[in-house]
NULUM-653241 format. One record per residue (C-alpha): x, y, z; residue number from 1. Coordinates in steps of 0.02 Angstrom, whole numbers, plus 50000, padded with zeros to 5 digits. Each point is the difference from the previous one (the first is absolute). Last residue first. Layout:
% NULUM-653241
(r (X Y Z) NUM)
...
% end
This chain:
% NULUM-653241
(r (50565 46098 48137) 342)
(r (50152 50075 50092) 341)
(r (50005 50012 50162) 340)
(r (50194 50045 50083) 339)
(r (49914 50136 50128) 338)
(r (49856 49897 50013) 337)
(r (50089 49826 50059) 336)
(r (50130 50130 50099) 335)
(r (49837 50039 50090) 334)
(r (49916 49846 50038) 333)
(r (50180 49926 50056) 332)
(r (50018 50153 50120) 331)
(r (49807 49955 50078) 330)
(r (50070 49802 50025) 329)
(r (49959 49841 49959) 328)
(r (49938 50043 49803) 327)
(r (49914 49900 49866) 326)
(r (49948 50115 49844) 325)
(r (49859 49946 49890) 324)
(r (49996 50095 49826) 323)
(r (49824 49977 49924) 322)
(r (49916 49927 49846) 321)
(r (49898 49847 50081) 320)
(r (50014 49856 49905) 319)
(r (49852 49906 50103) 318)
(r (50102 49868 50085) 317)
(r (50167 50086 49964) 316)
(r (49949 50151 50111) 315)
(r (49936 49883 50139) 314)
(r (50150 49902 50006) 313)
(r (50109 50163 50026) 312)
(r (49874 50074 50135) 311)
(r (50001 49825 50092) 310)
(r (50189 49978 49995) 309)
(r (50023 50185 50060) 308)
(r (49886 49993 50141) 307)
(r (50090 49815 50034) 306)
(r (50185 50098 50018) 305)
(r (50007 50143 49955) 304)
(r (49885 50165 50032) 303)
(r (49924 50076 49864) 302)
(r (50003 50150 49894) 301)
(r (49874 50005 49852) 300)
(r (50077 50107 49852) 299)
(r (49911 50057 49849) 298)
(r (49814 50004 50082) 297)
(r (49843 50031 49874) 296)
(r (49864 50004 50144) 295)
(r (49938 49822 49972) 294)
(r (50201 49911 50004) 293)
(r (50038 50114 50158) 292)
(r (49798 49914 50081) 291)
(r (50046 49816 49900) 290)
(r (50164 50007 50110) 289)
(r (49929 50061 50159) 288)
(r (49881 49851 50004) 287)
(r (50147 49895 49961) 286)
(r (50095 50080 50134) 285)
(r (49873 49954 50127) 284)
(r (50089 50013 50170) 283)
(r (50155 50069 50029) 282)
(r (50185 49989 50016) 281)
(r (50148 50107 50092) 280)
(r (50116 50115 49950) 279)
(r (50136 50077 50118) 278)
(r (50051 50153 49990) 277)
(r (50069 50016 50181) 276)
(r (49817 50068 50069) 275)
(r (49907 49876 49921) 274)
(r (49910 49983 49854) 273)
(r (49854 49910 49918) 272)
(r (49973 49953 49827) 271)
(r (49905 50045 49844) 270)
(r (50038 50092 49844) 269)
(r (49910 50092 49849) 268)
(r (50119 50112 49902) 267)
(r (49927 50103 49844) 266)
(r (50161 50070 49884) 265)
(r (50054 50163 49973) 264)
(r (50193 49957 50068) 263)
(r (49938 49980 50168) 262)
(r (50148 49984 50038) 261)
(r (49989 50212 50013) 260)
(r (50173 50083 50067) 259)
(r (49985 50111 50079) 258)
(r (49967 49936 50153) 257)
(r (49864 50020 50154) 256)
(r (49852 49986 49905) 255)
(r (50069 49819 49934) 254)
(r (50051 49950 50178) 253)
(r (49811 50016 50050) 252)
(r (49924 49918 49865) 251)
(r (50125 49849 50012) 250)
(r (49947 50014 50220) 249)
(r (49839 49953 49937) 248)
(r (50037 49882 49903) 247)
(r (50079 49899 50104) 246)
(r (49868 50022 50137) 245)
(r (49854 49973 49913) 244)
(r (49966 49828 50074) 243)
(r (49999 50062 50178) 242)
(r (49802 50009 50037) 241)
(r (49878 50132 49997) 240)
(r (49888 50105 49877) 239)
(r (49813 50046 50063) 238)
(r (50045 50147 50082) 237)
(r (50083 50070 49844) 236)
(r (50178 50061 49984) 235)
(r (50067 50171 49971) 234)
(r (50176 50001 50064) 233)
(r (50133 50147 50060) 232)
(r (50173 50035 49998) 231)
(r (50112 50129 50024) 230)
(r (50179 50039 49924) 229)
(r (50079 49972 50105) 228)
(r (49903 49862 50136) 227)
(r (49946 49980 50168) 226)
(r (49923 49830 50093) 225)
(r (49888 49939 50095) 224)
(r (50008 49829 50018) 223)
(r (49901 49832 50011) 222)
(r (50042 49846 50105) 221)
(r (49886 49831 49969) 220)
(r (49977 49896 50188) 219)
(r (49935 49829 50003) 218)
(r (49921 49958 50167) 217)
(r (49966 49837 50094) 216)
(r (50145 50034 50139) 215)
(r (50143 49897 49943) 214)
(r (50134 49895 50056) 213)
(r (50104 49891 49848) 212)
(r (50031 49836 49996) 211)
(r (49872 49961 49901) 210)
(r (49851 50084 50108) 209)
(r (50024 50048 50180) 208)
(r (49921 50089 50093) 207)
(r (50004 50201 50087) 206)
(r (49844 50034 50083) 205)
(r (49927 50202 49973) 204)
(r (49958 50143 50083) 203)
(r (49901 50137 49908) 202)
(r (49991 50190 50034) 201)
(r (49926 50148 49932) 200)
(r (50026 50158 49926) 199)
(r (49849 50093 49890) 198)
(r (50040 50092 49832) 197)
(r (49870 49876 49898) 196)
(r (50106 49845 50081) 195)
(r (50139 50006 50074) 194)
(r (50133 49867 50084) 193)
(r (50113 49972 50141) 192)
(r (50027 49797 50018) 191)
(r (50061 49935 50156) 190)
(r (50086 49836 50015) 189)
(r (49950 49861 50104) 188)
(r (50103 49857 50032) 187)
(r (49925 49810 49972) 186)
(r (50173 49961 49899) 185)
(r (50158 50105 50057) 184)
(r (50013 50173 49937) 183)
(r (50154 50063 49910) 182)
(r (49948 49925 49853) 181)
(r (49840 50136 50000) 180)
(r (50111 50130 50019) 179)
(r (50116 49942 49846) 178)
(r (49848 49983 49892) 177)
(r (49927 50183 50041) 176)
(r (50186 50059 49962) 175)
(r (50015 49898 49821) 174)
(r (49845 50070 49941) 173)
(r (50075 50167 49979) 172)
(r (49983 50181 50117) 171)
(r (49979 49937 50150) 170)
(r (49899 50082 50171) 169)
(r (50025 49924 50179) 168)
(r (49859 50003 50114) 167)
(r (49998 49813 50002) 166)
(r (49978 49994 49803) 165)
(r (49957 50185 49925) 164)
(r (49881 50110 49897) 163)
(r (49917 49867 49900) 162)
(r (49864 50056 49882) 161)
(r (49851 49919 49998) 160)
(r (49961 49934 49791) 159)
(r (49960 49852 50042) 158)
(r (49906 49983 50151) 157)
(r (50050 49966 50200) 156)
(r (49863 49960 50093) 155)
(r (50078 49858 50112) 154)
(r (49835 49887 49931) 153)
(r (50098 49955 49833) 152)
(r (50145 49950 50100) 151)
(r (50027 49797 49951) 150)
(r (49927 50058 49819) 149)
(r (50147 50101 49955) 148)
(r (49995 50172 49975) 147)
(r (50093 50052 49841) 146)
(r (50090 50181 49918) 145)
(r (49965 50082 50158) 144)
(r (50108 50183 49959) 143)
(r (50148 50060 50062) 142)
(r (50056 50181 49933) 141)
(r (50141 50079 49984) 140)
(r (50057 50167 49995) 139)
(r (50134 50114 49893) 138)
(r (50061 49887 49862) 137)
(r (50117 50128 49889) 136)
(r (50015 49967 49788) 135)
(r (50105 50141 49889) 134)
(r (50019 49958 49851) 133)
(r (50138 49897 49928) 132)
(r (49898 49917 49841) 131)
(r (49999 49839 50074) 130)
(r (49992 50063 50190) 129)
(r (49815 50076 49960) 128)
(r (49945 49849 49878) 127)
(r (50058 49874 50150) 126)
(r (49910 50096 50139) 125)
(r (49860 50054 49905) 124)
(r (49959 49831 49956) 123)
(r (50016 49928 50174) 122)
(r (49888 50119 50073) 121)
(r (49872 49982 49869) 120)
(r (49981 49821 50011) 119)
(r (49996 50008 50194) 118)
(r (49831 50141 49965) 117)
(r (49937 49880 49895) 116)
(r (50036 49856 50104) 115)
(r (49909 50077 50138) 114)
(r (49860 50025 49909) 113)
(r (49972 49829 49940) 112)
(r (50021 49963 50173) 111)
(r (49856 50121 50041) 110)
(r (49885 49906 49882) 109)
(r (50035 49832 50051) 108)
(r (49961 50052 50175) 107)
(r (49847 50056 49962) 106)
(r (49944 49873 49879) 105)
(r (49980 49877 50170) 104)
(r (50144 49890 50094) 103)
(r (49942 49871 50114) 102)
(r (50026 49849 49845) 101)
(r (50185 50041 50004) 100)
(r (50137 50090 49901) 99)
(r (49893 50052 49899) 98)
(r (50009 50028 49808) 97)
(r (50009 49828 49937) 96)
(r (49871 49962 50096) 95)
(r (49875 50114 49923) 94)
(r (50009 49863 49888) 93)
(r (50082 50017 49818) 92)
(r (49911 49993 49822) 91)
(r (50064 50009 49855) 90)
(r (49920 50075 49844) 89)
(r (50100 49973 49822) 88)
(r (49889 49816 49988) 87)
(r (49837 50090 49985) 86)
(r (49890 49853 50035) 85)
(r (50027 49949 50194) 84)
(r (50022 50176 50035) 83)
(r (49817 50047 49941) 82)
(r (49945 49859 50132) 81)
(r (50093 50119 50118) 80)
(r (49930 50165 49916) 79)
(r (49821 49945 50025) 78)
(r (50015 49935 50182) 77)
(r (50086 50148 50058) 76)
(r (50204 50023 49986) 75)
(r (50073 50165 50045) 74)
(r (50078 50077 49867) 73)
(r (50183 50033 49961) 72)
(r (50091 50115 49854) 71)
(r (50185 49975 49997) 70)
(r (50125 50105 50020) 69)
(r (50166 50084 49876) 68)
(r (50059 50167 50055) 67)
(r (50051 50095 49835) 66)
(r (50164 50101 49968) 65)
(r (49956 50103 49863) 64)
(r (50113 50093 49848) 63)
(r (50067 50144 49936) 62)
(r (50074 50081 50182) 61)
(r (49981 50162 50078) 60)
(r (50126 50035 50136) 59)
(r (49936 50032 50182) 58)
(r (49994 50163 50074) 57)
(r (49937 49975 50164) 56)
(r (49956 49815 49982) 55)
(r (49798 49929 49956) 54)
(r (49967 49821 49982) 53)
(r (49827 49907 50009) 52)
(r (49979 50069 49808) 51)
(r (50155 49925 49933) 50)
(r (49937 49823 50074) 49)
(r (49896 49986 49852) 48)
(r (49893 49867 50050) 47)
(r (49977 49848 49904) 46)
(r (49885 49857 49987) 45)
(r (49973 49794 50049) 44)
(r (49878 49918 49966) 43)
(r (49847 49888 50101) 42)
(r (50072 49921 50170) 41)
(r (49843 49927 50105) 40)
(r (50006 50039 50182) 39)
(r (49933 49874 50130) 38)
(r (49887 49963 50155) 37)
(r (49839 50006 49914) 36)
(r (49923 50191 49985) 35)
(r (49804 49967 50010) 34)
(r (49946 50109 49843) 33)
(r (49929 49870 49862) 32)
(r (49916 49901 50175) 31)
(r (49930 50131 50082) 30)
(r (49921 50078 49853) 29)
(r (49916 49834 49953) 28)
(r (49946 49986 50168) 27)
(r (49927 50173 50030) 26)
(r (49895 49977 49834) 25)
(r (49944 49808 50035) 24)
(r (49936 50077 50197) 23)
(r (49914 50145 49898) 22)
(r (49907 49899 49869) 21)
(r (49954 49869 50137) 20)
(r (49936 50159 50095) 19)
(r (49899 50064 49873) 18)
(r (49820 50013 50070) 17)
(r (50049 50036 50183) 16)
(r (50143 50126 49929) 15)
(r (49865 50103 49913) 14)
(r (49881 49971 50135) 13)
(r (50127 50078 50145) 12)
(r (50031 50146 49875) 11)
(r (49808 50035 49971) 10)
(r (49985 50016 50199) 9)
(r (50132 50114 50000) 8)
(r (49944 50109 49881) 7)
(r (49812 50002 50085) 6)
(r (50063 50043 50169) 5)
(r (50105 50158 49914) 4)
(r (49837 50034 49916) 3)
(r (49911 49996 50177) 2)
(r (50138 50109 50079) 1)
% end
Protein backbone atom coordinates (compact mmCIF):
# COMPACT_ATOMS: atom_id res chain seq x y z
CA UNK A 1 0.00 0.00 0.00
CA UNK A 2 2.89 2.36 0.92
CA UNK A 3 4.75 1.68 -2.50
CA UNK A 4 1.49 2.08 -4.29
CA UNK A 5 1.30 5.66 -2.15
CA UNK A 6 4.80 6.35 -3.22
CA UNK A 7 4.00 5.70 -7.21
CA UNK A 8 1.41 7.92 -7.12
CA UNK A 9 2.94 10.54 -5.38
CA UNK A 10 6.01 10.41 -7.96
CA UNK A 11 3.31 10.62 -10.82
CA UNK A 12 1.64 13.84 -9.41
CA UNK A 13 5.48 15.43 -9.29
CA UNK A 14 6.29 14.26 -12.64
CA UNK A 15 3.32 16.09 -14.17
CA UNK A 16 3.81 19.11 -11.49
CA UNK A 17 7.37 19.59 -12.92
CA UNK A 18 6.42 19.22 -16.64
CA UNK A 19 3.18 20.45 -17.04
CA UNK A 20 3.99 23.21 -19.69
CA UNK A 21 5.69 20.23 -21.55
CA UNK A 22 2.47 18.25 -21.20
CA UNK A 23 -0.19 21.06 -21.92
CA UNK A 24 2.29 22.02 -25.45
CA UNK A 25 2.20 18.01 -26.09
CA UNK A 26 -1.71 17.59 -25.82
CA UNK A 27 -2.06 20.74 -27.91
CA UNK A 28 0.05 19.99 -30.65
CA UNK A 29 -1.70 16.57 -30.91
CA UNK A 30 -5.02 18.19 -30.76
CA UNK A 31 -4.48 20.40 -33.27
CA UNK A 32 -2.60 17.88 -36.27
CA UNK A 33 -5.68 15.40 -35.39
CA UNK A 34 -8.87 17.71 -34.84
CA UNK A 35 -10.97 16.50 -37.99
CA UNK A 36 -12.11 20.09 -39.70
CA UNK A 37 -15.38 19.92 -41.34
CA UNK A 38 -14.16 18.56 -44.79
CA UNK A 39 -12.81 15.64 -46.92
CA UNK A 40 -9.78 16.06 -49.04
CA UNK A 41 -9.89 13.99 -52.51
CA UNK A 42 -6.28 12.29 -53.02
CA UNK A 43 -6.43 9.45 -56.26
CA UNK A 44 -8.40 7.58 -57.55
CA UNK A 45 -7.92 3.34 -57.84
CA UNK A 46 -9.44 0.23 -59.05
CA UNK A 47 -11.29 -2.63 -57.80
CA UNK A 48 -11.72 -5.65 -59.64
CA UNK A 49 -15.33 -5.92 -59.58
CA UNK A 50 -14.86 -9.73 -60.83
CA UNK A 51 -14.16 -10.65 -57.33
CA UNK A 52 -17.53 -8.96 -55.69
CA UNK A 53 -19.39 -11.29 -58.25
CA UNK A 54 -20.07 -14.87 -57.98
CA UNK A 55 -23.12 -16.74 -60.47
CA UNK A 56 -23.93 -20.49 -60.34
CA UNK A 57 -21.99 -21.48 -63.16
CA UNK A 58 -20.85 -18.42 -64.63
CA UNK A 59 -18.63 -18.34 -67.87
CA UNK A 60 -14.95 -17.57 -67.51
CA UNK A 61 -13.90 -14.57 -69.25
CA UNK A 62 -10.07 -13.15 -70.41
CA UNK A 63 -10.33 -9.99 -69.11
CA UNK A 64 -11.50 -7.55 -65.87
CA UNK A 65 -14.23 -5.36 -65.37
CA UNK A 66 -12.87 -2.86 -62.71
CA UNK A 67 -14.95 -0.52 -60.33
CA UNK A 68 -13.38 2.84 -60.58
CA UNK A 69 -13.47 5.19 -56.79
CA UNK A 70 -11.68 7.57 -55.36
CA UNK A 71 -9.60 7.60 -52.28
CA UNK A 72 -10.92 10.40 -49.54
CA UNK A 73 -9.43 11.63 -46.26
CA UNK A 74 -10.69 13.62 -43.75
CA UNK A 75 -9.10 17.00 -43.65
CA UNK A 76 -6.98 18.04 -40.30
CA UNK A 77 -5.03 21.08 -40.09
CA UNK A 78 -1.89 19.48 -41.69
CA UNK A 79 -3.56 17.85 -44.68
CA UNK A 80 -5.74 21.08 -45.40
CA UNK A 81 -2.73 23.45 -45.66
CA UNK A 82 -1.22 20.24 -47.57
CA UNK A 83 -4.30 20.78 -49.99
CA UNK A 84 -3.47 24.25 -50.64
CA UNK A 85 0.00 22.92 -52.26
CA UNK A 86 -0.70 19.66 -53.92
CA UNK A 87 -2.84 21.02 -56.67
CA UNK A 88 -4.33 17.10 -57.68
CA UNK A 89 -6.07 17.20 -53.94
CA UNK A 90 -9.54 18.76 -53.70
CA UNK A 91 -11.16 19.41 -51.06
CA UNK A 92 -15.09 19.38 -50.43
CA UNK A 93 -17.11 20.31 -47.10
CA UNK A 94 -18.82 17.84 -45.21
CA UNK A 95 -21.53 19.91 -46.73
CA UNK A 96 -21.46 18.61 -49.76
CA UNK A 97 -22.40 15.38 -48.31
CA UNK A 98 -25.41 16.32 -46.07
CA UNK A 99 -28.31 17.26 -46.82
CA UNK A 100 -28.33 19.60 -43.79
CA UNK A 101 -26.12 20.92 -41.00
CA UNK A 102 -28.34 18.33 -38.29
CA UNK A 103 -27.16 15.39 -40.09
CA UNK A 104 -23.96 13.43 -38.48
CA UNK A 105 -21.42 10.63 -40.33
CA UNK A 106 -24.04 8.20 -39.40
CA UNK A 107 -26.43 8.97 -41.62
CA UNK A 108 -24.03 9.53 -44.42
CA UNK A 109 -22.80 6.22 -43.87
CA UNK A 110 -26.05 4.29 -44.05
CA UNK A 111 -27.07 6.18 -47.24
CA UNK A 112 -23.99 5.17 -48.76
CA UNK A 113 -25.30 1.84 -47.94
CA UNK A 114 -28.40 2.13 -49.23
CA UNK A 115 -27.21 3.11 -52.52
CA UNK A 116 -25.11 0.18 -52.65
CA UNK A 117 -27.54 -2.16 -52.06
CA UNK A 118 -30.08 0.22 -54.86
CA UNK A 119 -26.96 -0.02 -57.16
CA UNK A 120 -27.00 -3.61 -56.98
CA UNK A 121 -30.61 -4.06 -57.47
CA UNK A 122 -30.73 -2.18 -60.52
CA UNK A 123 -27.71 -3.89 -62.00
CA UNK A 124 -28.89 -7.25 -61.58
CA UNK A 125 -32.07 -6.38 -62.92
CA UNK A 126 -30.84 -5.02 -66.30
CA UNK A 127 -27.72 -7.64 -66.64
CA UNK A 128 -30.36 -10.53 -65.61
CA UNK A 129 -33.16 -9.46 -68.39
CA UNK A 130 -30.14 -8.62 -70.90
CA UNK A 131 -28.96 -11.95 -71.21
CA UNK A 132 -32.73 -13.54 -70.75
CA UNK A 133 -32.31 -15.04 -67.36
CA UNK A 134 -34.52 -15.53 -65.21
CA UNK A 135 -35.11 -12.24 -62.73
CA UNK A 136 -38.38 -12.43 -59.97
CA UNK A 137 -38.84 -9.36 -57.27
CA UNK A 138 -40.40 -11.15 -54.31
CA UNK A 139 -40.56 -8.30 -51.33
CA UNK A 140 -39.99 -4.86 -50.93
CA UNK A 141 -38.62 -2.87 -48.74
CA UNK A 142 -39.05 0.99 -47.70
CA UNK A 143 -36.32 2.45 -46.23
CA UNK A 144 -35.75 6.43 -44.66
CA UNK A 145 -33.58 7.63 -47.30
CA UNK A 146 -33.87 11.63 -45.53
CA UNK A 147 -35.37 13.22 -42.41
CA UNK A 148 -35.84 16.65 -42.78
CA UNK A 149 -34.86 19.13 -40.26
CA UNK A 150 -38.65 20.43 -39.55
CA UNK A 151 -39.15 16.60 -37.86
CA UNK A 152 -35.83 15.83 -36.51
CA UNK A 153 -37.43 15.54 -32.87
CA UNK A 154 -40.47 12.98 -34.35
CA UNK A 155 -37.74 10.19 -33.90
CA UNK A 156 -37.82 8.83 -37.03
CA UNK A 157 -33.97 7.90 -38.39
CA UNK A 158 -32.60 7.01 -41.57
CA UNK A 159 -32.37 3.89 -42.18
CA UNK A 160 -36.24 2.91 -40.19
CA UNK A 161 -38.00 0.90 -42.29
CA UNK A 162 -41.51 1.86 -43.31
CA UNK A 163 -44.10 -0.79 -43.05
CA UNK A 164 -47.17 1.26 -44.17
CA UNK A 165 -48.88 4.92 -44.64
CA UNK A 166 -52.34 5.14 -42.71
CA UNK A 167 -52.34 1.44 -42.13
CA UNK A 168 -52.10 0.89 -45.71
CA UNK A 169 -48.91 -0.89 -47.10
CA UNK A 170 -47.28 0.11 -50.95
CA UNK A 171 -45.09 -1.50 -52.79
CA UNK A 172 -43.37 1.79 -55.02
CA UNK A 173 -42.84 5.33 -54.13
CA UNK A 174 -45.59 6.41 -56.19
CA UNK A 175 -48.33 4.80 -53.55
CA UNK A 176 -46.81 6.55 -50.33
CA UNK A 177 -46.99 9.86 -52.61
CA UNK A 178 -50.50 9.31 -53.75
CA UNK A 179 -51.66 8.81 -49.93
CA UNK A 180 -50.07 11.63 -48.80
CA UNK A 181 -51.93 13.88 -51.85
CA UNK A 182 -54.92 12.54 -50.74
CA UNK A 183 -54.61 14.39 -47.46
CA UNK A 184 -55.47 17.97 -47.12
CA UNK A 185 -52.71 20.35 -45.59
CA UNK A 186 -52.35 20.27 -41.53
CA UNK A 187 -53.68 16.38 -41.75
CA UNK A 188 -51.97 13.78 -39.98
CA UNK A 189 -50.86 10.69 -41.50
CA UNK A 190 -49.62 7.66 -39.73
CA UNK A 191 -46.36 6.24 -40.31
CA UNK A 192 -45.77 2.29 -39.39
CA UNK A 193 -42.17 1.76 -39.10
CA UNK A 194 -39.24 -0.66 -37.47
CA UNK A 195 -36.44 -0.30 -36.10
CA UNK A 196 -33.88 -3.22 -34.80
CA UNK A 197 -37.07 -5.82 -35.29
CA UNK A 198 -39.34 -3.57 -33.05
CA UNK A 199 -42.87 -1.93 -34.53
CA UNK A 200 -43.77 1.39 -33.81
CA UNK A 201 -45.74 4.25 -34.72
CA UNK A 202 -45.29 7.90 -35.90
CA UNK A 203 -47.93 10.51 -36.92
CA UNK A 204 -47.07 13.03 -39.02
CA UNK A 205 -48.34 16.88 -40.57
CA UNK A 206 -48.80 16.94 -44.15
CA UNK A 207 -47.34 20.76 -45.74
CA UNK A 208 -46.73 22.10 -48.39
CA UNK A 209 -43.52 22.76 -50.23
CA UNK A 210 -43.49 23.79 -54.14
CA UNK A 211 -46.58 22.85 -54.92
CA UNK A 212 -46.29 19.72 -53.82
CA UNK A 213 -47.57 18.16 -50.05
CA UNK A 214 -45.09 16.36 -48.18
CA UNK A 215 -44.38 14.82 -44.87
CA UNK A 216 -40.42 15.63 -44.25
CA UNK A 217 -39.29 12.13 -45.32
CA UNK A 218 -37.48 10.75 -48.36
CA UNK A 219 -38.20 7.20 -48.86
CA UNK A 220 -35.40 4.71 -51.00
CA UNK A 221 -37.23 1.13 -51.90
CA UNK A 222 -35.04 -2.01 -51.91
CA UNK A 223 -36.00 -5.61 -53.05
CA UNK A 224 -35.62 -9.00 -52.53
CA UNK A 225 -35.36 -10.69 -55.22
CA UNK A 226 -34.75 -14.44 -56.94
CA UNK A 227 -32.65 -15.32 -59.66
CA UNK A 228 -31.55 -18.58 -62.30
CA UNK A 229 -28.92 -19.11 -62.14
CA UNK A 230 -28.08 -17.71 -58.52
CA UNK A 231 -26.39 -14.90 -57.44
CA UNK A 232 -24.42 -13.72 -54.76
CA UNK A 233 -21.90 -10.59 -53.80
CA UNK A 234 -18.81 -10.21 -51.71
CA UNK A 235 -18.51 -6.60 -50.88
CA UNK A 236 -16.70 -4.86 -48.05
CA UNK A 237 -18.28 -2.94 -45.18
CA UNK A 238 -16.42 -0.10 -45.90
CA UNK A 239 -17.56 0.17 -49.78
CA UNK A 240 -20.87 2.17 -50.54
CA UNK A 241 -22.33 4.45 -52.90
CA UNK A 242 -24.02 4.01 -56.53
CA UNK A 243 -21.14 4.87 -58.80
CA UNK A 244 -20.32 1.24 -59.59
CA UNK A 245 -23.43 0.49 -60.86
CA UNK A 246 -22.72 0.28 -64.61
CA UNK A 247 -20.12 -1.71 -64.20
CA UNK A 248 -21.28 -3.74 -62.09
CA UNK A 249 -24.16 -4.99 -63.80
CA UNK A 250 -21.19 -5.30 -67.22
CA UNK A 251 -19.56 -7.95 -64.83
CA UNK A 252 -22.64 -9.50 -64.22
CA UNK A 253 -24.01 -9.81 -67.88
CA UNK A 254 -20.52 -11.00 -68.92
CA UNK A 255 -20.79 -14.26 -66.45
CA UNK A 256 -24.06 -14.75 -67.68
CA UNK A 257 -23.13 -15.03 -71.70
CA UNK A 258 -21.01 -16.69 -73.76
CA UNK A 259 -19.91 -14.70 -75.28
CA UNK A 260 -16.81 -12.73 -73.55
CA UNK A 261 -16.72 -8.60 -74.60
CA UNK A 262 -14.37 -8.58 -72.60
CA UNK A 263 -12.35 -9.48 -75.45
CA UNK A 264 -9.02 -9.92 -72.98
CA UNK A 265 -8.83 -6.52 -72.35
CA UNK A 266 -8.86 -4.47 -68.69
CA UNK A 267 -12.23 -2.31 -68.43
CA UNK A 268 -12.46 0.41 -65.78
CA UNK A 269 -15.95 2.28 -65.81
CA UNK A 270 -18.06 4.49 -63.73
CA UNK A 271 -21.70 5.44 -63.63
CA UNK A 272 -24.83 4.77 -61.93
CA UNK A 273 -27.86 2.77 -63.04
CA UNK A 274 -31.28 2.47 -62.76
CA UNK A 275 -33.65 -0.08 -62.93
CA UNK A 276 -34.64 0.62 -66.89
CA UNK A 277 -30.90 0.78 -67.89
CA UNK A 278 -30.47 3.96 -67.48
CA UNK A 279 -26.97 5.60 -66.91
CA UNK A 280 -26.43 8.28 -64.87
CA UNK A 281 -23.21 10.63 -63.90
CA UNK A 282 -20.81 10.89 -61.09
CA UNK A 283 -18.55 12.62 -59.16
CA UNK A 284 -14.74 12.79 -59.72
CA UNK A 285 -14.15 11.28 -63.05
CA UNK A 286 -10.86 12.84 -63.31
CA UNK A 287 -9.79 11.26 -60.16
CA UNK A 288 -11.11 7.98 -61.61
CA UNK A 289 -9.35 8.67 -64.77
CA UNK A 290 -5.65 9.05 -63.42
CA UNK A 291 -6.75 5.76 -60.92
CA UNK A 292 -7.76 3.33 -64.78
CA UNK A 293 -4.75 5.37 -66.38
CA UNK A 294 -2.35 4.16 -62.88
CA UNK A 295 -3.53 0.54 -62.95
CA UNK A 296 -2.77 -0.03 -66.79
CA UNK A 297 -6.64 0.39 -67.98
CA UNK A 298 -7.46 -0.21 -71.92
CA UNK A 299 -10.94 0.97 -71.82
CA UNK A 300 -12.47 3.59 -69.26
CA UNK A 301 -16.34 3.63 -69.62
CA UNK A 302 -18.04 6.79 -68.86
CA UNK A 303 -21.13 8.36 -68.78
CA UNK A 304 -21.93 11.23 -71.57
CA UNK A 305 -22.59 14.15 -71.43
CA UNK A 306 -20.14 16.56 -68.99
CA UNK A 307 -18.55 13.10 -67.29
CA UNK A 308 -17.57 12.36 -70.71
CA UNK A 309 -16.32 15.95 -71.67
CA UNK A 310 -14.22 16.05 -68.50
CA UNK A 311 -12.70 12.43 -68.93
CA UNK A 312 -11.96 13.27 -72.76
CA UNK A 313 -10.28 16.74 -71.85
CA UNK A 314 -8.44 15.19 -69.18
CA UNK A 315 -6.92 12.43 -71.41
CA UNK A 316 -5.70 15.06 -73.99
CA UNK A 317 -4.34 17.28 -71.19
CA UNK A 318 -1.78 14.80 -70.08
CA UNK A 319 -1.83 12.33 -73.31
CA UNK A 320 -3.21 9.71 -71.51
CA UNK A 321 -3.07 6.26 -73.56
CA UNK A 322 -6.56 4.90 -72.89
CA UNK A 323 -9.85 4.10 -74.77
CA UNK A 324 -12.73 6.31 -73.17
CA UNK A 325 -16.16 5.08 -74.00
CA UNK A 326 -19.29 7.51 -73.45
CA UNK A 327 -22.47 5.57 -72.96
CA UNK A 328 -26.39 6.64 -71.85
CA UNK A 329 -27.54 3.48 -71.50
CA UNK A 330 -26.33 -0.28 -69.98
CA UNK A 331 -27.29 -1.86 -73.83
CA UNK A 332 -25.13 0.96 -75.42
CA UNK A 333 -22.13 -0.12 -72.93
CA UNK A 334 -22.50 -3.45 -74.18
CA UNK A 335 -22.92 -3.30 -77.97
CA UNK A 336 -19.79 -0.59 -77.45
CA UNK A 337 -17.80 -3.89 -76.10
CA UNK A 338 -19.27 -6.35 -78.21
CA UNK A 339 -18.18 -4.15 -81.51
CA UNK A 340 -14.57 -2.90 -79.50
CA UNK A 341 -11.87 -2.98 -81.31
CA UNK A 342 -8.60 -1.25 -80.17
Amino acid sequence: MKAFKRFGKNIINFIDENIKELIFILGVYVVLTYQLPYFILVSGGTIAVDDRVEIEEEYSQDGSFNLAYVDQINATLPTYLLSKVIKSWTVYSVSDYTYDDEEDEREVDLRDNMELNSSIQSAVKVAYLEAGKEFNIDEYHHYIYYVDESIKDSGLLVGDEILSINNKEFTDLDEFKKEINNQEVGDKVLIKYKRNKKIKEKELVVRKESDRKIVGLMVLTLYDYETKPKISFKFQDREGGSSGGLTLALAIYNKLIEEDITHGYKIVGTGTIDEDGNVGEIGGVTYKLKGAVKKKADIFIVPNGDNYKEAKEEQEKHNYKIDIIGVDTFSDAVNELKNYKK
